[in-house]
Backbone as a printed PyTorch tensor [residue, N CA C, xyz], in Angstrom:
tensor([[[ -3.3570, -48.3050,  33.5000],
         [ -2.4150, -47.2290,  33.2750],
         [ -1.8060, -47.3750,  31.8770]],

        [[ -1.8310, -46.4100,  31.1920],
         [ -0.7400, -46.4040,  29.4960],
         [  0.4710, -46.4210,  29.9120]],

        [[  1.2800, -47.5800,  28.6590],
         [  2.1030, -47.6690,  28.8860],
         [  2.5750, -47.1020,  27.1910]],

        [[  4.0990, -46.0600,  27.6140],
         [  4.4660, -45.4990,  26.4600],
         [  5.2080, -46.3760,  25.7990]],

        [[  4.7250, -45.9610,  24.6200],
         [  5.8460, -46.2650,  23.5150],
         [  7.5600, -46.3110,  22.8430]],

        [[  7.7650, -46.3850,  22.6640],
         [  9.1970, -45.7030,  21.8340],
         [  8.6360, -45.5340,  20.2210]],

        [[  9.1000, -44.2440,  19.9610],
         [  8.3140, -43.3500,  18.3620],
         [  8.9700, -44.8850,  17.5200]],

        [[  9.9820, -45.4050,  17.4270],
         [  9.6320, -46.4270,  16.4590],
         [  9.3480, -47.3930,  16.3300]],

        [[  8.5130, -47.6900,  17.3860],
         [  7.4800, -48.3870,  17.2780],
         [  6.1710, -48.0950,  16.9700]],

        [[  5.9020, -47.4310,  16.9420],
         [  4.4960, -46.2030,  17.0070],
         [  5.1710, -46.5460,  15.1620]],

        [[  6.0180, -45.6810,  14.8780],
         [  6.0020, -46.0420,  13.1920],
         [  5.9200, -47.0080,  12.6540]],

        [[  5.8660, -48.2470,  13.1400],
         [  6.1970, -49.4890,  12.2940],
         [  3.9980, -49.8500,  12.7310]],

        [[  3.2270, -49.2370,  13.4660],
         [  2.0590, -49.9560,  13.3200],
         [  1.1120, -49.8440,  11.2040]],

        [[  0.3090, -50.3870,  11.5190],
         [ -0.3400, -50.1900,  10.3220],
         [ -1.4310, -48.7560,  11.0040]],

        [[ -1.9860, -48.1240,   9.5160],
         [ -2.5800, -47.1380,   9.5180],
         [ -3.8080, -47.3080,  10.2040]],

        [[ -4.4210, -48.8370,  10.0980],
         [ -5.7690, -48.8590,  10.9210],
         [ -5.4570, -48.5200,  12.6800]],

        [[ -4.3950, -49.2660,  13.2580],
         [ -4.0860, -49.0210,  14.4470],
         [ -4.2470, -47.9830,  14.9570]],

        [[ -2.9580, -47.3110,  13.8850],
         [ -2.7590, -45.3210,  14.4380],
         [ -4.1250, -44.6620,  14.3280]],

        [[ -5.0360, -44.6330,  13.4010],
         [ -6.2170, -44.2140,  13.8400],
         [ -7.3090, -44.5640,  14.8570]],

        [[ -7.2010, -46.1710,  15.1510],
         [ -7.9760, -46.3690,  16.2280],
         [ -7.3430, -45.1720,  17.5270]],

        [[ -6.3440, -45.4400,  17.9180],
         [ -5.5110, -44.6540,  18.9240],
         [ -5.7450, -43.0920,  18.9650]],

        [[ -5.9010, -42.9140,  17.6650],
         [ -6.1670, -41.3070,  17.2700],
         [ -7.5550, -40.8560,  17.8490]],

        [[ -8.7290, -41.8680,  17.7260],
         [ -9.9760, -41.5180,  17.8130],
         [-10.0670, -41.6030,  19.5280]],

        [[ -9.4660, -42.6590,  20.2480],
         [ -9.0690, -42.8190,  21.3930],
         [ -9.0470, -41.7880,  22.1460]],

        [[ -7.2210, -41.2350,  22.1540],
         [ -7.7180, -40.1720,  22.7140],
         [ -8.1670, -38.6420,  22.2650]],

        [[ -8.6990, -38.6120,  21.1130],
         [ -9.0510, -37.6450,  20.8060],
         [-10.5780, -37.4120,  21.6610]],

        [[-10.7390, -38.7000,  22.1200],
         [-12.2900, -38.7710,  22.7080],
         [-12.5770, -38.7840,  24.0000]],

        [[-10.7320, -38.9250,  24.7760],
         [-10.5490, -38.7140,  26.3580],
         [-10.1570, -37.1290,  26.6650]],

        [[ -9.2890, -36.5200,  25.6880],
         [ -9.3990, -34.9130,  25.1690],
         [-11.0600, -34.2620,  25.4140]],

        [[-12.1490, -34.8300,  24.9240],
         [-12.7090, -34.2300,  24.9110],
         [-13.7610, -34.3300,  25.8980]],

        [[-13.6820, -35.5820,  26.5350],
         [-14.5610, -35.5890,  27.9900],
         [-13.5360, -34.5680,  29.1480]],

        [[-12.3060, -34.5990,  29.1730],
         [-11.6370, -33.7280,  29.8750],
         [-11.9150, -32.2710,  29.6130]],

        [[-12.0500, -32.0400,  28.3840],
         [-12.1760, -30.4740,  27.8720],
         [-13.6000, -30.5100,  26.7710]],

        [[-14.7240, -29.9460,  27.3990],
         [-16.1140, -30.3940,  26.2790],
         [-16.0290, -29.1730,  26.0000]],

        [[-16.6950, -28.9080,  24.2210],
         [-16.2960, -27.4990,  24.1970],
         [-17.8010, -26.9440,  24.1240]],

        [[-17.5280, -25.6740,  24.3600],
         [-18.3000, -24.4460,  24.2610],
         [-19.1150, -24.9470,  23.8980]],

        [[-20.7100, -24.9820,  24.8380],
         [-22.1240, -24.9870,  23.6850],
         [-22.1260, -24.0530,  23.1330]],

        [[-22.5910, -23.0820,  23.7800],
         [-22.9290, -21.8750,  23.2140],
         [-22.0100, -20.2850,  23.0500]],

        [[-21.2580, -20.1830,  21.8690],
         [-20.4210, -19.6830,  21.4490],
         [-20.5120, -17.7930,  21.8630]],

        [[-21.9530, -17.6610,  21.8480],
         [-22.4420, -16.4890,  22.0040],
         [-22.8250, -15.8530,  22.9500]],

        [[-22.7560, -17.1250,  24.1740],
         [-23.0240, -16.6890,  25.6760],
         [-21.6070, -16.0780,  26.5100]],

        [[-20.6440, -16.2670,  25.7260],
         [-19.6120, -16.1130,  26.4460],
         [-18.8390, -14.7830,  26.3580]],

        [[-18.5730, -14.0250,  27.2720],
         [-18.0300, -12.9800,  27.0350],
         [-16.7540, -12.3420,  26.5560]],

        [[-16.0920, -11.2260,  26.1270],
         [-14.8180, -11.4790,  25.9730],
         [-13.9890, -11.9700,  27.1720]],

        [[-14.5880, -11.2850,  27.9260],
         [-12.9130, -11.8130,  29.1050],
         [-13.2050, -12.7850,  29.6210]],

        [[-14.3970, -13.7390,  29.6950],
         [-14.3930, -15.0310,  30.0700],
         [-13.7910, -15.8460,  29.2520]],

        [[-13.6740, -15.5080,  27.3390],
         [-12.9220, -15.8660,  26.5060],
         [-11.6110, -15.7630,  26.8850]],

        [[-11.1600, -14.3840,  26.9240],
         [ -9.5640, -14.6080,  27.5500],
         [ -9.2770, -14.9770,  28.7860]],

        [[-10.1450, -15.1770,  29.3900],
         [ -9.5350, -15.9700,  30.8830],
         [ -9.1960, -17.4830,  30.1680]],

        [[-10.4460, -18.0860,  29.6130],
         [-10.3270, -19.2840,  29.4110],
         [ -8.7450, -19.9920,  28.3360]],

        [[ -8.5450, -18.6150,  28.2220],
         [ -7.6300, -19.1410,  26.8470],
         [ -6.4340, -18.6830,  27.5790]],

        [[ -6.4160, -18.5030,  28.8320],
         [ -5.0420, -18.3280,  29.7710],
         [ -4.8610, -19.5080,  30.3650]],

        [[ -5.7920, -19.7160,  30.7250],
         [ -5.9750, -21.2540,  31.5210],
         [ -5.5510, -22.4130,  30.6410]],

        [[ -5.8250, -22.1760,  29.4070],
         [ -5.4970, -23.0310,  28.3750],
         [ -3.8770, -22.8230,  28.2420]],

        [[ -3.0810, -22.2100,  28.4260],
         [ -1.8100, -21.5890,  27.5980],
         [ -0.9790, -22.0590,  29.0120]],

        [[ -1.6800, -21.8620,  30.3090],
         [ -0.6160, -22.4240,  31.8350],
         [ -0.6100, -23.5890,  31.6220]]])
């Protein structure tokens, strides 16, 4: 389980850290949410459904 931070601590790491962390979850973001293969299969209102779902 993550355990949070307090922001100043998060400020005092070095820059290599904050990017490991960055790539982290930028890479659990994206197994949760994979995007669009195919940009052109999708219709408009499956577009705006999806981007409602995104916004709740």
């Amino acid at each position: 389980m993550e355990q949070r931070r307090p922001f100043s601590e998060i400020l005092s790491w070095r820059v290599s850290e904050m990017q490991f962390w960055q790539a982290h979850y930028q890479l659990e973001y994206e197994k949760e949410h994979p995007p669009v293969v195919n940009p052109a299969d999708v219709t408009p209102e499956q577009s705006l459904s999806q981007f409602k779902k995104l916004m709740v």
